[in-house]
Structures are given as C-alpha cells and as structure tokens.
MIBA-167649 format. One record per residue: residue in one letter; x, y, z of N, C-alpha, C, CB in turn. Coordinates in steps of 0.02 Angstrom, whole numbers, padded with zeros to 5 digits, always signed. Each point is the difference from the previous one (the first is absolute). Glycine has a CB too. Layout:
residues N
AXYZXYZXYZXYZ
...
end
This chain:
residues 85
X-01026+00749+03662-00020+00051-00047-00006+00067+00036-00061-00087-00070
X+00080+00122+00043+00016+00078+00022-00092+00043+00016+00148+00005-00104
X-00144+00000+00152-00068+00044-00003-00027+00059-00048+00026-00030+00106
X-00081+00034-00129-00033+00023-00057-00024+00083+00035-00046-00146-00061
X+00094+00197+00049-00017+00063+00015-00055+00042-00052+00120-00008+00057
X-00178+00033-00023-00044+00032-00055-00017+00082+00047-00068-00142-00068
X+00068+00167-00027-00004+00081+00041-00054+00026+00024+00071+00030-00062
X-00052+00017+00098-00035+00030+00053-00070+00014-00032+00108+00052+00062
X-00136-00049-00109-00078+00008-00048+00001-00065+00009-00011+00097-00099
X+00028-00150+00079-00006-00054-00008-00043-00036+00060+00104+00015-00073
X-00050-00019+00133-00025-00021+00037-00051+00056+00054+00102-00092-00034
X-00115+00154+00004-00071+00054+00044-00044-00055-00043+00026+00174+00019
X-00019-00170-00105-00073-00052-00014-00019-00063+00035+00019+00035-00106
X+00016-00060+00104+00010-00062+00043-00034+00013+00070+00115-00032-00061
X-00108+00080+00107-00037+00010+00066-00060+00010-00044+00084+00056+00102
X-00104-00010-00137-00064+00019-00026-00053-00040+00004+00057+00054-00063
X-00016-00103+00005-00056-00091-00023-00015-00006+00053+00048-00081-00083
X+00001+00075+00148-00019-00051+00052-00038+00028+00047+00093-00061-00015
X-00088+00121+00023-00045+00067+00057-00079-00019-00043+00117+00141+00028
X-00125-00115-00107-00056-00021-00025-00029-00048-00005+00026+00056-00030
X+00012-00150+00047+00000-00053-00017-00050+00002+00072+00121-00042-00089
X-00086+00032+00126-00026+00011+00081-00072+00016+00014+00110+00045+00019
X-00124+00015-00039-00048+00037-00014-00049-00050-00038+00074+00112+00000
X-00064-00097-00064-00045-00053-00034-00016-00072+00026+00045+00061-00088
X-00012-00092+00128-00018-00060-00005-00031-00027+00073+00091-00011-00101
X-00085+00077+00151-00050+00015+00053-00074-00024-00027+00075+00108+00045
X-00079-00034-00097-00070+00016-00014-00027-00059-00057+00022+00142+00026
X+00027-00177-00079-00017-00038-00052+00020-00076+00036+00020+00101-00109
X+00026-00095+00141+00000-00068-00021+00049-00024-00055-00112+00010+00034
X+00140-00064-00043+00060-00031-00048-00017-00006-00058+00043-00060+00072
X-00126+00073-00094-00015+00023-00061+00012+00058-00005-00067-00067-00013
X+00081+00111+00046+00020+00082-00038+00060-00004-00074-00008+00062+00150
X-00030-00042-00191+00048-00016-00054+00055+00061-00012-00096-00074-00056
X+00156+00040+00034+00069+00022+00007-00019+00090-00031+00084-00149-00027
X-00113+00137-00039+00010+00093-00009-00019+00025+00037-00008+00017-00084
X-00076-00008+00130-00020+00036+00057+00061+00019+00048-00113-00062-00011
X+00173+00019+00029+00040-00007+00029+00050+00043-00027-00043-00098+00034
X+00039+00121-00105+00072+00030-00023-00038+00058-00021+00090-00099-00043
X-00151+00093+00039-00038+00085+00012-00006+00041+00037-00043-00032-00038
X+00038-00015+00112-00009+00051+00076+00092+00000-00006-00143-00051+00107
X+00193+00026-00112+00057+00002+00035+00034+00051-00064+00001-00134+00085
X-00051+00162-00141+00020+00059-00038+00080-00039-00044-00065+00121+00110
X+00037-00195-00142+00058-00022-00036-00023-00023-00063+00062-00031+00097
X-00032-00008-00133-00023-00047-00054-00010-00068+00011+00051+00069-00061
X-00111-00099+00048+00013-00065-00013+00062-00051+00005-00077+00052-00055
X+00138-00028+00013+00067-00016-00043+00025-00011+00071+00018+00075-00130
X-00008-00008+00187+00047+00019+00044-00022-00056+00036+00023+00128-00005
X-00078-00147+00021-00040-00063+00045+00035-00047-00001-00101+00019-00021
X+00086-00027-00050+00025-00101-00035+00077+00028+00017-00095-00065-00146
X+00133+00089+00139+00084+00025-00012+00034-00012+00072-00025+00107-00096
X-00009-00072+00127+00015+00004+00071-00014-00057+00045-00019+00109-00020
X-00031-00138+00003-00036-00061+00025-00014-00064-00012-00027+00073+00017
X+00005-00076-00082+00003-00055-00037-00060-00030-00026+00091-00012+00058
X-00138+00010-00005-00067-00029-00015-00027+00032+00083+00026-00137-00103
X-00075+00118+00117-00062+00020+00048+00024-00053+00068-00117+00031-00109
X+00161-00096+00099+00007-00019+00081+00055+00029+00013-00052-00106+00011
X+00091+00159-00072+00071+00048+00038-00038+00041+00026+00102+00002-00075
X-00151+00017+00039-00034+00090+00016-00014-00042+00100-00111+00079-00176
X+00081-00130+00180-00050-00009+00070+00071-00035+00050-00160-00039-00064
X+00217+00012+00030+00045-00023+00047+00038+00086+00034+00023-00150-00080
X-00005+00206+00015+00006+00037+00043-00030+00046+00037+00058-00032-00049
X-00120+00015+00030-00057+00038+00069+00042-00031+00064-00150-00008-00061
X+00128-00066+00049+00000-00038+00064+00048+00022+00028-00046-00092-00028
X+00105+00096+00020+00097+00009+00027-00029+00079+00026+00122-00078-00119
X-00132+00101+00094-00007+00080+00007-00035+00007+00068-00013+00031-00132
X-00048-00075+00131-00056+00016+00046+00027-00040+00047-00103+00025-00067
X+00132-00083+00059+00041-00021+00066+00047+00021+00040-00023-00061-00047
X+00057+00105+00001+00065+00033+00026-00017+00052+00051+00060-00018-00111
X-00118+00060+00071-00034+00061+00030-00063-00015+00061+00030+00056-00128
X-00048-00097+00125-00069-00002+00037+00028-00076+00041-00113+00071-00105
X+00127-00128+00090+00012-00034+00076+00093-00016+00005-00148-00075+00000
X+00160+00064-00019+00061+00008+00016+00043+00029+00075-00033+00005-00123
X+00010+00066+00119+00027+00057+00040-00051-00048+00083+00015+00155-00124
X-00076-00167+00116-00038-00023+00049+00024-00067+00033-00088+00062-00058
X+00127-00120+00004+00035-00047+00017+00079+00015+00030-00081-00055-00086
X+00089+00101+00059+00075+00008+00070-00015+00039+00032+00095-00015-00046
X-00143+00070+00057-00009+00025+00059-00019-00063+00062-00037+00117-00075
X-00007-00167+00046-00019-00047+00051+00074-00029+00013-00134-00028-00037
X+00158+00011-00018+00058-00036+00026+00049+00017+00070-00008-00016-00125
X+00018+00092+00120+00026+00043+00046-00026-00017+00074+00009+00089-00096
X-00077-00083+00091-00032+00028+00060+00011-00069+00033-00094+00101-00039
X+00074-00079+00098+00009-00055+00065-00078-00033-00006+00097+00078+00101
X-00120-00061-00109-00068-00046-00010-00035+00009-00074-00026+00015+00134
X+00041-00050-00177-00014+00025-00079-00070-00009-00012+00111-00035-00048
X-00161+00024+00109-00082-00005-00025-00012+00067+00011-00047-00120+00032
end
C-alpha cells in the first residue's frame, strides 16, 4: 500500500497534539483528558480522534516521539563509543 501523504497543516497539528500530549501527561498523567490535550495544542477535539484515533494513538505517539527524541540518539551514541557505560 502506497504511503499516506498529509499536508503540511496537517501534519504541524499533528506535532502540536503530541508537543501538548507530552506536556500534559508529565503533569496529568494518562488521565489527562483528550480535549485538555486539543486545547493546549490550539486544535479540536475532531482533529485528535482524526489524526489519532482514540487516547492509546494520542500516548503511542508520545511514546515514538519521546523515544526517537530523548533515548534513542543516547543508544547509538553508546553504541559508537568504545566503552558505551
């Protein structure tokens, strides 16, 4: 299946949810409910569910995000190094 291109608004909301998702669920916790989430990230409700689907899309793409960004980069730097402790 051909990969699913979305436009450039599309996917800035999409960082938004997940920059705000992040955020929120520091301070709340996995109860932070989804509108709080589409209020700080300045969206709708709609764009949430649309983009996401339900609340373990909203927290799976925290997770990918926050992995990618925060350990990731720390796991191949170790990988690299001659002594990875």
């Amino acid at each position: 299946m051909p990969e699913q291109r979305h436009r450039a608004d599309a996917l800035r909301n999409s960082d938004r949810i997940v920059r705000a998702a992040i955020t929120a669920l520091r301070e709340g916790g996995t109860a932070v409910p989804l509108d709080e989430i589409a209020r700080r990230a300045g969206v709708g409700i709609a764009t949430v569910y649309r983009r996401f689907g339900d609340r373990d899309g909203v927290i799976r793409a925290c997770f990918e995000t926050y992995f990618a960004e925060e350990v990731e980069p720390h796991a191949l730097a170790a990988r690299r190094a001659a002594d990875p402790r």
